[in-house]
C-alpha positions in Angstrom: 102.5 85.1 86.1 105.1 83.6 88.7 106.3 87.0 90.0 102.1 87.7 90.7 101.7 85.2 92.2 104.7 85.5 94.4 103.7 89.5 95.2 106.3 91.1 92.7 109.6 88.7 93.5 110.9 85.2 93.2 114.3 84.1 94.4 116.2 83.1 91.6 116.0 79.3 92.6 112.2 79.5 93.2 112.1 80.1 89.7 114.4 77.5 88.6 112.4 75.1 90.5 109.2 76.5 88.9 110.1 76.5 85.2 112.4 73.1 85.5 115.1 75.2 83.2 118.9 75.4 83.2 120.2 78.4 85.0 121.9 80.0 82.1 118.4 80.0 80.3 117.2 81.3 82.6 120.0 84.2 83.1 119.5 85.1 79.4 116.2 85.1 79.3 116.1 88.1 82.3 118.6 90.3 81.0 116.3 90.5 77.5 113.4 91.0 79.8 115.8 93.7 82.1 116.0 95.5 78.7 112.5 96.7 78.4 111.9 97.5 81.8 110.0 94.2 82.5 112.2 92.6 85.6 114.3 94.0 87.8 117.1 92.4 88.7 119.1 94.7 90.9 119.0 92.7 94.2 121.3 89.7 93.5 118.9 86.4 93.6 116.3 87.8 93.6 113.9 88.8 90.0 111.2 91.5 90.5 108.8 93.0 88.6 110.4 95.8 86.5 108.8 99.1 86.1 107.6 99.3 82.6 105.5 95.4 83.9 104.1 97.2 86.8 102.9 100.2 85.1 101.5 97.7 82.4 99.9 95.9 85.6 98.5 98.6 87.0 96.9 99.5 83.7 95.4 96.2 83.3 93.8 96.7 86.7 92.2 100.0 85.2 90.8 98.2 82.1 89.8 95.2 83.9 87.5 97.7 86.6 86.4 100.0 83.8 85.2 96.5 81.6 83.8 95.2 85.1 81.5 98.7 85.3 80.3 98.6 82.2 79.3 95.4 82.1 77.4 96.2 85.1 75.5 99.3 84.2 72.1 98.8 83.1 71.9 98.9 78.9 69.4 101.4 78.8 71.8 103.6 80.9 74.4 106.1 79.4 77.2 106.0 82.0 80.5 105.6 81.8 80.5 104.8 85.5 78.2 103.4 88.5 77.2 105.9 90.8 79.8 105.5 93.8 82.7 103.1 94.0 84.0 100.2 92.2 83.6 97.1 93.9 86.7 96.0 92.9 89.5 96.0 95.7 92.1 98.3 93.8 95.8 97.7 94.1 97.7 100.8 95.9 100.5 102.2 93.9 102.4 102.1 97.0 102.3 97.9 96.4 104.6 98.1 93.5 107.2 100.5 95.0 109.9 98.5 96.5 112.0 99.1 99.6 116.1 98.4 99.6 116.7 96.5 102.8 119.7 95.7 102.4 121.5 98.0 105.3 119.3 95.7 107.9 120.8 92.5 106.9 121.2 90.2 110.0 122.4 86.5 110.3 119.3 84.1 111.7 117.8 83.3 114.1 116.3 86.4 115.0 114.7 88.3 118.1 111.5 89.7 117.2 109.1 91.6 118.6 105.7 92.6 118.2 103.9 95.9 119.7 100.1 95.5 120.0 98.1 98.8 120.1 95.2 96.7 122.1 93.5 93.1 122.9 90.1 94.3 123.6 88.0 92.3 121.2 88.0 89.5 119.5 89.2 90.0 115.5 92.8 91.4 118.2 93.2 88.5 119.3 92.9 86.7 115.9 95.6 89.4 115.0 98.0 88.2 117.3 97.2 84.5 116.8 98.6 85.2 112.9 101.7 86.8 114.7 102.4 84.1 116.9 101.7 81.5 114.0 104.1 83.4 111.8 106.7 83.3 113.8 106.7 79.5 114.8 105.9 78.6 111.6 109.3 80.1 110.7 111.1 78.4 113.6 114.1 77.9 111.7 114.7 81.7 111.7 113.0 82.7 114.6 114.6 82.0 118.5 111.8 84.4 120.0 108.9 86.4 119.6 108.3 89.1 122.6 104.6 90.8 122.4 103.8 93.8 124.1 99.9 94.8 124.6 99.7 98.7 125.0 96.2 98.6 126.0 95.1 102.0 123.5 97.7 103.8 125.8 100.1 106.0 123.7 102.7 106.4 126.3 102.6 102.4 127.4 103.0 101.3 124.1 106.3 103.8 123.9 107.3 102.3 126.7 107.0 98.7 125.2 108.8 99.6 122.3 111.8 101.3 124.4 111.7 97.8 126.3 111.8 95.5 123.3 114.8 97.9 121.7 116.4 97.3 125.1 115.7 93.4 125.1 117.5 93.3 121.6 115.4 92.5 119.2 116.2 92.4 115.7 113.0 93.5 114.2 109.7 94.8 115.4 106.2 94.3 113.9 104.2 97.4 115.1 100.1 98.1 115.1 100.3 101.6 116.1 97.5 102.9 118.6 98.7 107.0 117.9 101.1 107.1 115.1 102.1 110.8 116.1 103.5 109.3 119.6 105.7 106.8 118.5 108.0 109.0 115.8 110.4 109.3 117.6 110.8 105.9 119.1 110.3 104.5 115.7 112.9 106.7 114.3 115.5 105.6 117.3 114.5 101.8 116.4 115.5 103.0 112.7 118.4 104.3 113.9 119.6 101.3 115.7 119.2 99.2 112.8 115.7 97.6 114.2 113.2 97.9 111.3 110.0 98.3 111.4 106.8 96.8 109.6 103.7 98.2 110.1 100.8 96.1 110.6 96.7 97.1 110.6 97.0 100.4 111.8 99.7 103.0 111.3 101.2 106.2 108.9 103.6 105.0 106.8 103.8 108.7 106.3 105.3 109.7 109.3 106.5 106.4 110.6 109.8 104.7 109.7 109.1 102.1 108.0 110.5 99.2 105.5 106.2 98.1 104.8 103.0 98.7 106.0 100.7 95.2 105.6 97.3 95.9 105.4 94.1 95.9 103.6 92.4 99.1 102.0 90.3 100.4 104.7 88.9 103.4 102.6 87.6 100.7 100.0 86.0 98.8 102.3 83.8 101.6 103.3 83.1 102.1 100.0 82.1 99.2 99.2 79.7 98.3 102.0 78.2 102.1 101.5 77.4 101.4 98.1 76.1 98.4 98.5 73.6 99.7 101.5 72.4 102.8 99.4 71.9 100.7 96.3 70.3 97.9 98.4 67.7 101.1 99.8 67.1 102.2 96.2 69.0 105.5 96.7 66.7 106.6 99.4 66.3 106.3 103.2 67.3 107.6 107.0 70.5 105.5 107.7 72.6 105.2 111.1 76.5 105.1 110.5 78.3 103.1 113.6 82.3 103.6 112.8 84.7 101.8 115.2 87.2 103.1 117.2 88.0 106.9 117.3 91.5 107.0 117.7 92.2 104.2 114.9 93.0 105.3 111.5 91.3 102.1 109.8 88.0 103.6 111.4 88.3 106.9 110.0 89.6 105.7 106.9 86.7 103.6 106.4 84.2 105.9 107.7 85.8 109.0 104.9 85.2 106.3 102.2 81.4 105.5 103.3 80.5 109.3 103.6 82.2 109.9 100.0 80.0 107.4 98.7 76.5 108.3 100.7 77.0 111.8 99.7 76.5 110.5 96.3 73.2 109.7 96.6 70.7 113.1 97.8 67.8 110.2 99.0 70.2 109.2 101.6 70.2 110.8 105.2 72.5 110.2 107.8 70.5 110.3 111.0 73.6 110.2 113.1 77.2 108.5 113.6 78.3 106.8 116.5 81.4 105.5 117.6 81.9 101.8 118.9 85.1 101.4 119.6 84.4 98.3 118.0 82.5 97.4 120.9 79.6 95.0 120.8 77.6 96.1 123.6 78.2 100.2 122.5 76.9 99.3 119.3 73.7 98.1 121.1 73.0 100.7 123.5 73.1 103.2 120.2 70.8 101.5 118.6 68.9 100.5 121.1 68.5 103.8 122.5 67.3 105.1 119.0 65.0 102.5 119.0 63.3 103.6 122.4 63.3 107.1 121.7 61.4 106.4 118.1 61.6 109.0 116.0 62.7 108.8 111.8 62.8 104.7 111.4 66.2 103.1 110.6 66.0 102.2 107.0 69.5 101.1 107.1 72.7 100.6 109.3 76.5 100.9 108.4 78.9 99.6 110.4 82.4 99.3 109.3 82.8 95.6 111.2 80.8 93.0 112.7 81.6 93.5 116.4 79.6 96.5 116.7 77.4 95.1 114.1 76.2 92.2 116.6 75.2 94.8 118.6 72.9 96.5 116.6 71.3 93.5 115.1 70.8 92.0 118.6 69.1 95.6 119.6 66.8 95.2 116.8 66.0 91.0 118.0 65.4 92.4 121.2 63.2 94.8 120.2 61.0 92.5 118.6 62.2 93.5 115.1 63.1 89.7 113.7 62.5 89.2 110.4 62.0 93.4 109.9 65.8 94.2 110.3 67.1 96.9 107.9 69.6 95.8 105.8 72.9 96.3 107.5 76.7 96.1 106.8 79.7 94.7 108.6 81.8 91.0 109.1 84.7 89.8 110.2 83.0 88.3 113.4 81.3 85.0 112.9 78.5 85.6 115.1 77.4 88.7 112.7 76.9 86.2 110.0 75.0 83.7 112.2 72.4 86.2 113.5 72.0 87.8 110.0 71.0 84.5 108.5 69.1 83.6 111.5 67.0 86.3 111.5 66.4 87.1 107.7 68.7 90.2 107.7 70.5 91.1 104.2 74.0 91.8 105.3 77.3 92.8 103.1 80.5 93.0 104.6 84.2 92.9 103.2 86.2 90.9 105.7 89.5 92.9 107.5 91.9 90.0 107.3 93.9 89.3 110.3 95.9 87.4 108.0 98.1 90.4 107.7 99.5 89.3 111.1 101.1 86.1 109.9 101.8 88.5 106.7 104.0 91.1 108.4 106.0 87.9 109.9 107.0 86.8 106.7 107.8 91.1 105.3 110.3 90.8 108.8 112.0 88.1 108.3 112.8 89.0 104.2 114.0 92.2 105.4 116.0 91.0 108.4 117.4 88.9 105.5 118.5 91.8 102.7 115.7 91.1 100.7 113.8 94.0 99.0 110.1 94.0 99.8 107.0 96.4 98.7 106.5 99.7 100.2 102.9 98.1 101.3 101.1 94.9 101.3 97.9 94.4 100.8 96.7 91.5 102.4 93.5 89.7 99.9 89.9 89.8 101.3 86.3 88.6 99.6 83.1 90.3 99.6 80.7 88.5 101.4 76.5 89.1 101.1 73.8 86.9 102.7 72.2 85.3 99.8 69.9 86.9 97.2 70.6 90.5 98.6 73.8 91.0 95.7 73.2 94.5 94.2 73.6 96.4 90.9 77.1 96.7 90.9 78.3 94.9 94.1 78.3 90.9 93.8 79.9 88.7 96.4 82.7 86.4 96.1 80.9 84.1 99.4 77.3 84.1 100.0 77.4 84.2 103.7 76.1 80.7 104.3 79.1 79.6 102.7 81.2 81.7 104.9 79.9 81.6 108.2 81.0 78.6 110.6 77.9 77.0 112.5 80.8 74.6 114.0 82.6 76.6 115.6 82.4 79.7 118.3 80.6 82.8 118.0 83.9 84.7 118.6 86.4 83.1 116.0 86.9 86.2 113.6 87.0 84.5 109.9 89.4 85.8 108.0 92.4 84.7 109.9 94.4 82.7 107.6 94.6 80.6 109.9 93.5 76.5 109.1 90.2 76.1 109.0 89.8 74.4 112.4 91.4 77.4 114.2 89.6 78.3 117.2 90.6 81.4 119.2 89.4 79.9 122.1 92.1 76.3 122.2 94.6 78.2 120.1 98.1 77.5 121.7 101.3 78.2 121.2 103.7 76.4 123.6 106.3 78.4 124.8 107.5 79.6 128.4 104.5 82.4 130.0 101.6 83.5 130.0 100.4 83.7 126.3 99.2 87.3 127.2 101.9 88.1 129.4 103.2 91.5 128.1 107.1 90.6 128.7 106.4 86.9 127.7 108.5 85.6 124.5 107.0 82.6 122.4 109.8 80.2 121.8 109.0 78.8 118.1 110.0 75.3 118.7 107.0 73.3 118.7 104.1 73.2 116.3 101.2 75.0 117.6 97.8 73.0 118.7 94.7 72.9 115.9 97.2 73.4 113.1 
């Protein structure tokens, strides 16, 4: 239970400290468990979960999800599945795969940078808030943090990542705008001795790598499309509004809705548009639709609330309050605001910036020899404005638990962040301009709200 809750490793003296026993108890009581597979204890101070306990974890996953569907399918019904996805967030395999680090070991403090594929809206710049907080929250191993804004420009974020190898940084945190670009800068960091964790978005495929932090995109499509078709009964002409093009979370979100709508034959897709994640695109799709007329929208997907604002406020201003289809979509504050405001049942599964603060902590264990997963998956909660839960998709939050009436419109929720965060007074004192994209944070004061 301790290495579970401590994502599949404990240093040795964490565990002391835990169980309050003597060391050599403790030493003979992991080689028996070495034995049969269930820790591993090849990195010295360090006990991980072996492989015979992972593949008994990831079995227990499999009968925990199979119990969860049955005990959701209707009596009367003979199915050994719900139509569609499980609503339970699965655990990649790649999560119990673990890296050896050990040929980056460095001696603190270290330089670290972090190459941003773009700060054009708000849940960004919750993104590199967690970055920022990560590192000064870890001042005693961090003298600087360099971040680099690349704008959705391939050959600008190269360029970035040529100048942070050049400024000497130890280790790079990267959310890849085109992960075909940057191989071979990647692979020169590699070389160099600079690893790399991938945050958000990224190919751990074809990008070196030592982890990729992020949160199943493809599942969170699934999810909110199930949810939408069983919330329309199975049936119904349905507007899909995907986020950026060129981001891999987008598409990989978008596969997993379409895999899920194709399920069900009462289902059309009148038409997908792209929003870059882009409030006011989001509107002028819908409202377009809306002028035009033509097959009503029974339903709209959207695979996060910053277009989803958009859409909703097309609807408001088209006189549609209190008649808005059901729509999909969080994250943003203000997307759970108007939804309650105005009647509308909403689901969404939160993307958690959190994974910024996350890919802090994956650096600095691999700039310190420790062995970390192959990928991280950062926890999220199903959130559904009250009363609209489904069959076989229940929320962890009602949304009016969720949302923040306090505080702006903008503050993206999921930041893991404290819960006063506010994107608009967050500081973090150090010498230039905060957006600056050659300024370094110097991790030596706390920051403000937190």
């Amino acid at each position: 239970m301790l290495l579970a809750a401590s994502n599949g490793q404990l240093a040795t003296g964490e565990a002391l400290r835990r169980l309050a026993i003597a060391r050599s108890t403790l030493r003979r009581i992991s080689r028996i468990l070495e034995e049969y597979g269930l820790l591993d204890l090849s990195v010295r101070g360090i006990l991980s979960i072996g492989p015979t306990a992972a593949r008994l974890a990831l079995r227990r996953e499999e009968q925990l999800r199979e119990e969860d569907e049955r005990r959701l399918v209707p009596r009367h019904k003979r199915l050994t599945r719900a139509p569609g996805a499980s609503y339970v967030l699965l655990r990649n395999e790649a999560c119990a795969i673990v890296s050896d680090t050990s040929r980056f070991r460095r001696t603190p403090k270290f330089r670290l940078g972090f190459s941003n594929a773009s700060i054009d809206h708000p849940w960004r710049t919750a993104l590199v808030h967690s970055v920022e907080y990560g590192a000064v929250r870890h001042e005693r191993l961090v003298s600087s943090l360099a971040v680099h804004h690349a704008g959705l420009d391939a050959a600008r974020q190269i360029a970035d990542i040529r100048a942070l190898l050049e400024a000497g940084i130890d280790g790079l945190v990267l959310s890849a705008h085109e992960s075909e670009a940057l191989i071979e800068v990647i692979g020169e960091a590699e070389r160099r001795g600079v690893p790399t964790v991938l945050v958000d978005r990224g190919r751990p495929d074809i990008l070196a790598n030592a982890c990729f932090v992020t949160c199943d995109d493809r599942t969170i499509g699934e999810i909110t499309a199930r949810w939408l078709s069983e919330r329309l009964r199975g049936h119904g002409s349905i507007l899909l509004l995907p986020g950026l093009f060129d981001a891999d979370p987008a598409h990989r979100r978008l596969e997993g809705a379409v895999s899920v709508f194709s399920r069900y034959p009462g289902i059309h897709i009148l038409d997908i548009g792209w929003t870059g994640w882009q409030q006011q695109r989001g509107r002028e799709i819908v409202g377009e639709r809306l002028t035009r007329g033509g097959t009503a929208i029974d339903g709209v997907w959207c695979d996060s609330g910053l277009q989803a604002v958009g859409s909703l406020r097309a609807f408001i201003a088209a006189g549609r309050s209190g008649s808005i289809p059901p729509h999909t979509g969080g994250d943003l504050n203000l997307a759970y605001k108007l939804a309650i405001r105005h009647g509308v049942a909403l689901a969404a599964v939160d993307y958690p910036p959190a994974m910024g603060l996350r890919s802090v902590d994956v650096l600095l264990d691999v700039l310190r020899g420790r062995s970390v997963p192959r990928r991280v998956d950062v926890a999220t909660e199903i959130v559904v404005t009250r009363g609209h839960a489904t069959r076989s998709v229940r929320p962890d939050l009602w949304a009016d638990e969720h949302v923040r009436w306090d505080l702006p419109d903008d503050l993206i929720l999921a930041s893991g962040l404290w819960p006063s965060y506010d994107p608009r007074s967050f500081r973090i004192h150090y010498k230039g301009n905060r957006y600056n994209r050659s300024a370094a944070i110097e991790p030596t004061r706390s920051a403000e709200n937190g």
